[in-house]
C-alpha positions as CSV (number, residue, x, y, z in Angstrom):
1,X,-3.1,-19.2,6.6
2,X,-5.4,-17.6,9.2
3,X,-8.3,-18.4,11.1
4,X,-10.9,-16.1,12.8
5,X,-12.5,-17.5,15.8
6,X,-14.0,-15.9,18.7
7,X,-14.7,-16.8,23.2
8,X,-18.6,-16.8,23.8
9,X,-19.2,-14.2,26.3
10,X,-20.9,-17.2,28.2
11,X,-18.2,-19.7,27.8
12,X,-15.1,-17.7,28.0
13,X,-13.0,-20.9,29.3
14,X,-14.1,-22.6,26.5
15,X,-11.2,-25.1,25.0
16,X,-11.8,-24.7,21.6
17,X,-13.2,-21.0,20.3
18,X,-16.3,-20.7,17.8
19,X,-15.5,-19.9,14.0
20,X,-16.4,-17.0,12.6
21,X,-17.3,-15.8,9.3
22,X,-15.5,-11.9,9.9
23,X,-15.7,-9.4,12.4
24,X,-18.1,-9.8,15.0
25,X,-20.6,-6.9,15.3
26,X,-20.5,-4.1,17.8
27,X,-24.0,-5.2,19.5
28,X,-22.5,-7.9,21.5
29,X,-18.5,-7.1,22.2
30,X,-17.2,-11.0,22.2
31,X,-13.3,-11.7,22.7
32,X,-11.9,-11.7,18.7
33,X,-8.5,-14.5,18.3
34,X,-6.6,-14.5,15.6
35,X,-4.3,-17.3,14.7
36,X,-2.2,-17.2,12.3
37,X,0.3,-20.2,10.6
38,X,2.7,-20.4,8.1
39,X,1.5,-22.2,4.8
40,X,3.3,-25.3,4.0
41,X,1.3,-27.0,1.7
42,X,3.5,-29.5,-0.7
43,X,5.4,-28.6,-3.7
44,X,2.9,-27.7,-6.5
45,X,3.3,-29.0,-10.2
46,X,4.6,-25.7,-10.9
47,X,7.3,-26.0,-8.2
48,X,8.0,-29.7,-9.1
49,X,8.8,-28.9,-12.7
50,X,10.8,-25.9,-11.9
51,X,12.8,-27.9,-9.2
52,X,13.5,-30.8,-12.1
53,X,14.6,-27.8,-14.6
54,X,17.4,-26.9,-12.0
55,X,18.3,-30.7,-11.9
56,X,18.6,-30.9,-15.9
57,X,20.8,-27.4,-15.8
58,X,23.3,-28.8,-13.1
59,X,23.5,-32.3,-15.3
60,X,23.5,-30.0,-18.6
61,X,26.2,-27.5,-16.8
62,X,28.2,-30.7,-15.8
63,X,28.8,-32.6,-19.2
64,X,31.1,-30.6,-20.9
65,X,33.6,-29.9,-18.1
66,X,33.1,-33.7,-17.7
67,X,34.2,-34.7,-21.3
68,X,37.4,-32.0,-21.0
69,X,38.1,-34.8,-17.3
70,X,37.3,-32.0,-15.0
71,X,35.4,-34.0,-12.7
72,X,35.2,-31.4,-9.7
73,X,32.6,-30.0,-11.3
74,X,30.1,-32.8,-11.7
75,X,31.0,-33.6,-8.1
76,X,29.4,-30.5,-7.5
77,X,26.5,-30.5,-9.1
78,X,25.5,-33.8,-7.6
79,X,26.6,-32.3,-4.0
80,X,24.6,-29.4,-5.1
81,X,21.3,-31.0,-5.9
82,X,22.1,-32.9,-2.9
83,X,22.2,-30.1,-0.5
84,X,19.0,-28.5,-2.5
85,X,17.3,-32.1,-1.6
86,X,17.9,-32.4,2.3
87,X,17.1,-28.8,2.7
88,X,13.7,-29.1,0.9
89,X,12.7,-32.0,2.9
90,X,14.3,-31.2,6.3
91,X,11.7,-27.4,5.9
92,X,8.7,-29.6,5.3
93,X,9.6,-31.5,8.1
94,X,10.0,-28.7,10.7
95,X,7.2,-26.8,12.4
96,X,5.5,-23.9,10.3
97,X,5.7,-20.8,12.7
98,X,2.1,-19.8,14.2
99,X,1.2,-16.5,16.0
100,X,-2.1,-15.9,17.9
101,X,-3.2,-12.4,18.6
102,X,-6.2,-12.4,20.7
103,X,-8.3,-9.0,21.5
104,X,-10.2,-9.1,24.3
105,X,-11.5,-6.9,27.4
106,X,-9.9,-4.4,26.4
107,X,-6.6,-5.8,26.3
108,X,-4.5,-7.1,23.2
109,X,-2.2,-10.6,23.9
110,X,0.0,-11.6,20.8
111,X,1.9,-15.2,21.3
112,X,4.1,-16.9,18.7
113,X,5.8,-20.3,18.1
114,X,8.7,-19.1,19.9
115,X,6.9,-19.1,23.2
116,X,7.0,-15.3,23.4
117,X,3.7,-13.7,25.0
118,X,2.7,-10.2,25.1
119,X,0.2,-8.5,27.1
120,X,-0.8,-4.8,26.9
121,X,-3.8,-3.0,27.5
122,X,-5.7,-2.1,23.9
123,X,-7.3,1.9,25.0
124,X,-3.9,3.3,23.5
125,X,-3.1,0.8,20.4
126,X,-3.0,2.0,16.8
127,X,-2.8,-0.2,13.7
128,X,0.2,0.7,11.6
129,X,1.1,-0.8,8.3
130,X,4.6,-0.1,7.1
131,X,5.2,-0.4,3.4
132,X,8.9,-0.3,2.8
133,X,8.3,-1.8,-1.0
134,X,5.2,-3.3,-2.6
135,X,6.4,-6.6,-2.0
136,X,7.3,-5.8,1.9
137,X,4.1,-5.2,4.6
138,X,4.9,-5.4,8.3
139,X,1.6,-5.2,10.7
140,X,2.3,-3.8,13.8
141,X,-0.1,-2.5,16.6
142,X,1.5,0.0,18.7
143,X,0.8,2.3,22.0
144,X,2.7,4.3,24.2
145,X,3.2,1.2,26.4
146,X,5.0,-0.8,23.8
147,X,4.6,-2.7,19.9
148,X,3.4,-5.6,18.5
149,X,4.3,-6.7,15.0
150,X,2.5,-9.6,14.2
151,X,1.3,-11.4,10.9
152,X,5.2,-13.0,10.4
153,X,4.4,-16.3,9.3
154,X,1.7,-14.5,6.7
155,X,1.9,-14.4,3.1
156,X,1.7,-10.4,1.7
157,X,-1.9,-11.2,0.2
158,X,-3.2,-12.6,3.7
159,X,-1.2,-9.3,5.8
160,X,-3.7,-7.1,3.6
161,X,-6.3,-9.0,4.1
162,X,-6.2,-9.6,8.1
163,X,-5.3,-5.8,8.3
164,X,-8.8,-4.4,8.2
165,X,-10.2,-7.1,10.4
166,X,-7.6,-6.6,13.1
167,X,-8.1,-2.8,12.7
168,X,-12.1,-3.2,13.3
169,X,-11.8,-5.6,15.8
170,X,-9.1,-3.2,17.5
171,X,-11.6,-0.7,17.7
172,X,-14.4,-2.7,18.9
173,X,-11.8,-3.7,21.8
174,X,-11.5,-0.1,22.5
175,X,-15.0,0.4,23.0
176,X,-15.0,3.4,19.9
């Protein structure tokens, strides 16, 4: 998931930013943030009948080694579906990672869920995409002073889609 929002030229100390709709326009050059968060929405149907199918294979899977009195490997199927369980629930427990990247005054300032911050001025900045596979897209914005990959916690639709905004709103920074 990602939101655009944006500092009001007037307000720039403002706690909580203005939505936008895209890209603001190069009339008025206002301060373009970007925050990004992992989606962790709950398990869909889809998901919920594939996990039970998994279930039914380890139970189906278990039976016949069961009636021969090798009960090792029930054991581990229940252990299994067991471990599949807690780890399900202890991920929709944790925090989803977020990233901001904020553009601004002609500097560029990515932070992440970590607590890492970086700061570097946005004049020499370039948008690259690297495509290793069609499934794999890392964003990264990088200048002679250093790189920025950011767009981590992003699904490979949303990458493609917050490329082009980052890229105009990169530019706009620059003053191009």
């Amino acid at each position: 998931m990602y939101e655009l929002l944006c500092r009001s030229s007037q307000r720039p100390w403002a706690p909580q930013p203005e939505k936008l709709a895209e890209v603001p326009d190069r009339g008025d050059p206002k301060p373009l943030i970007l925050q990004m968060q992992e989606n962790r929405s709950h398990l869909t149907q889809d998901a919920r009948v594939c996990f039970s199918v998994i279930a039914l294979l380890f139970l189906v899977t278990a039976i016949g080694p069961a009636l021969h009195g090798y009960w090792l490997v029930p054991a581990f199927s229940i252990l299994a579906m067991a471990a599949l369980t807690f780890a399900l629930e202890r991920h929709g427990k944790s925090r989803p990672a977020r990233e901001t990247l904020e553009l601004a005054e002609g500097r560029v300032r990515h932070r992440d869920s970590t607590g890492q911050q970086i700061e570097l001025p946005a004049f020499w900045m370039r948008l690259t995409a690297e495509e290793r596979s069609p499934s794999d897209l890392r964003l990264f914005l990088r200048g002679r002073d250093g790189s920025i990959e950011f767009g981590r916690c992003l699904s490979l639709d949303e990458r493609r889609a917050v490329a082009p905004l980052v890229a105009a709103a990169l530019a706009q920074t620059r003053g191009c």
